[in-house]
C-alpha positions in Angstrom: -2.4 25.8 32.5 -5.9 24.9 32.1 -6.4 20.7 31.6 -8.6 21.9 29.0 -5.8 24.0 27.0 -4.0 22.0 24.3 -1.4 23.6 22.0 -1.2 22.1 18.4 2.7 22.4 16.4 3.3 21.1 13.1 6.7 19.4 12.4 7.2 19.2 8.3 10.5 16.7 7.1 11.2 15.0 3.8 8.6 12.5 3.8 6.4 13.4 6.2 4.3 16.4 8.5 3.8 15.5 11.5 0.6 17.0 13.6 0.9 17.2 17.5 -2.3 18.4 19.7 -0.8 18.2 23.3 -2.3 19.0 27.1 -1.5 19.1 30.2 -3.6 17.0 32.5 -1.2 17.7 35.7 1.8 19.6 36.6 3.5 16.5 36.0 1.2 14.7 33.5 0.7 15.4 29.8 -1.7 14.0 27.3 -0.6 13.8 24.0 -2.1 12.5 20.7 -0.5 13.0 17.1 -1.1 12.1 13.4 1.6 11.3 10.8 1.2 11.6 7.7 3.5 10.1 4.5 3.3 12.6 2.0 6.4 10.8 0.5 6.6 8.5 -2.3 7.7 5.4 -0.3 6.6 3.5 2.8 7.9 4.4 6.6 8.6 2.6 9.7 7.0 4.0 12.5 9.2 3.5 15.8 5.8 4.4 18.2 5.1 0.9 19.0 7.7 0.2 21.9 9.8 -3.6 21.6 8.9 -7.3 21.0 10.4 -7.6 24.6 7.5 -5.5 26.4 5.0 -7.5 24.0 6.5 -10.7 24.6 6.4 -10.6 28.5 3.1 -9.2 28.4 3.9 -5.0 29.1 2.2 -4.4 25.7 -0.2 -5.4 23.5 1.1 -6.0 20.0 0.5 -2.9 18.0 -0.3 -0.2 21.2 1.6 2.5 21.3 4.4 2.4 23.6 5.3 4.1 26.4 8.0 6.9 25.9 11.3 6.8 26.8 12.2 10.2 28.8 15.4 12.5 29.5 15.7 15.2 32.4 17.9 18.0 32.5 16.8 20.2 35.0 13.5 21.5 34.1 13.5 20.5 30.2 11.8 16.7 29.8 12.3 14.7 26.3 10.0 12.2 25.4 11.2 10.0 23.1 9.2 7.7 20.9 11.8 5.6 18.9 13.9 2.4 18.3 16.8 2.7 21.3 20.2 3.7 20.3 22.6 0.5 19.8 25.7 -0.5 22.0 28.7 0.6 20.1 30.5 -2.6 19.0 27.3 -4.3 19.2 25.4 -6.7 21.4 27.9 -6.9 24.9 25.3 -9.4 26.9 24.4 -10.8 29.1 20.4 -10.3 27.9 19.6 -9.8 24.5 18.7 -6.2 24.0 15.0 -5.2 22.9 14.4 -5.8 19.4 13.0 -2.5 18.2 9.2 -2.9 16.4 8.2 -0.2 13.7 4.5 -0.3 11.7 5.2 0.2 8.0 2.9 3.6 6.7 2.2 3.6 3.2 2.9 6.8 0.7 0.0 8.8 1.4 -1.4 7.0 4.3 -1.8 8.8 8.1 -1.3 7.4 11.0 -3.4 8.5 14.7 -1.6 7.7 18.0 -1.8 9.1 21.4 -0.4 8.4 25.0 -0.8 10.0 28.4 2.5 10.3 30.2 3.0 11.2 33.8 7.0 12.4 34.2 9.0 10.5 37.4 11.1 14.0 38.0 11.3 15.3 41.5 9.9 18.8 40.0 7.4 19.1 37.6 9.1 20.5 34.5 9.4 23.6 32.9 9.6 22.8 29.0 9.2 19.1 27.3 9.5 18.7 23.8 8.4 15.0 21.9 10.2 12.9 19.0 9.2 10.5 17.1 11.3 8.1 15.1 10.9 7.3 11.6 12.9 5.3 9.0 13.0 4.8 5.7 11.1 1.0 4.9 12.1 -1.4 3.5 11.8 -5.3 3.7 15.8 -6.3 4.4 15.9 -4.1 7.3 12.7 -5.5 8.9 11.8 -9.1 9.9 8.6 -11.0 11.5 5.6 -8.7 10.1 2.4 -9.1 11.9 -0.9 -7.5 11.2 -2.3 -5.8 14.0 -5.3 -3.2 14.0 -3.2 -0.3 13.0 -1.1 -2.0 9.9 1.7 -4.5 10.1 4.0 -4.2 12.4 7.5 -5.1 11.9 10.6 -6.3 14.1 13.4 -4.2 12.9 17.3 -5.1 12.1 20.0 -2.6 13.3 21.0 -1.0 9.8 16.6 0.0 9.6 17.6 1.2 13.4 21.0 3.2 11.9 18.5 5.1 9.3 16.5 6.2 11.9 15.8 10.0 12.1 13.5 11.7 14.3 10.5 14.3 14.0 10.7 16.3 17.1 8.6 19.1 18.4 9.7 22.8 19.4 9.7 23.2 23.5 6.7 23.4 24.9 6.2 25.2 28.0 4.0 23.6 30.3 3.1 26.6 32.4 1.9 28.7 29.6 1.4 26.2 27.2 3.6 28.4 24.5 6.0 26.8 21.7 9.4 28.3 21.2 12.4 26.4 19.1 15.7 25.7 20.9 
């Protein structure tokens, strides 16, 4: 596949259409960028912007895009954009987990991002498909905001982290750069 091919999907939920322009710049290496938009009626959080752990030790800039977390099986490669699952039963120590960070979207606002990504897999893969996490806002499931060039960016409690749901897009395949659903 060309560097110069991209392939553009469209991912529509309750709430929200998601547009994703994405390119591979390697056999290994993609480029992606994305807009969400919030054609809902109240605000999201946005789980794109990685944890106050990476920003705290200096990983991350408060309000960059994180990086993706990824899955590998075989040849198909999910990227993952989104607040980490919780420990059943809770924190276990003996670190504190991550505290999840979200920015809050507004009805009817959009929001840009993009990321380049190069995948640690022995083989390059076949197929990769990307997800985004989005929750429903509101104020008693997120703490700490802080404005940042994109919005406000909030810290987010585990019952905003439980609501979670997450926009993902059909497989792509890297070799043709073609879309196809499960």
């Amino acid at each position: 596949m060309s560097e110069n091919t991209r392939t553009t999907v469209h991912v529509d939920a309750q709430g929200a259409r998601l547009d994703v322009a994405m390119s591979a710049t390697a056999p290994d290496a993609i480029h992606l960028r994305y807009r969400l938009h919030n054609t809902g009626d109240a605000p999201l959080a946005v789980f794109d912007r990685g944890d106050r752990q990476a920003v705290l030790s200096g990983r991350l800039v408060a309000g960059a895009v994180g990086a993706p977390t990824f899955q590998a099986d075989g040849g198909d490669v999910v990227l993952r954009h989104a607040a980490r699952d919780l420990a059943p039963g809770g924190f276990t120590g003996p670190t504190v987990p991550a505290t999840p960070l979200a920015l809050q979207l507004a009805p009817g606002a959009v929001l840009e991002g993009e990321f380049e990504f190069s995948i640690p897999t022995p083989q390059p893969p076949r197929r990769l498909r990307w997800c985004l996490g989005v929750a429903p806002f509101d104020e008693a499931g997120f703490f700490s905001p802080q404005d940042v060039a994109a919005g406000t960016l909030w810290q987010a409690h585990d019952a905003a982290v439980a609501r979670q749901q997450m926009l993902c897009t059909p497989w792509w395949d890297l070799a043709t750069g073609e879309t196809a659903a499960d």
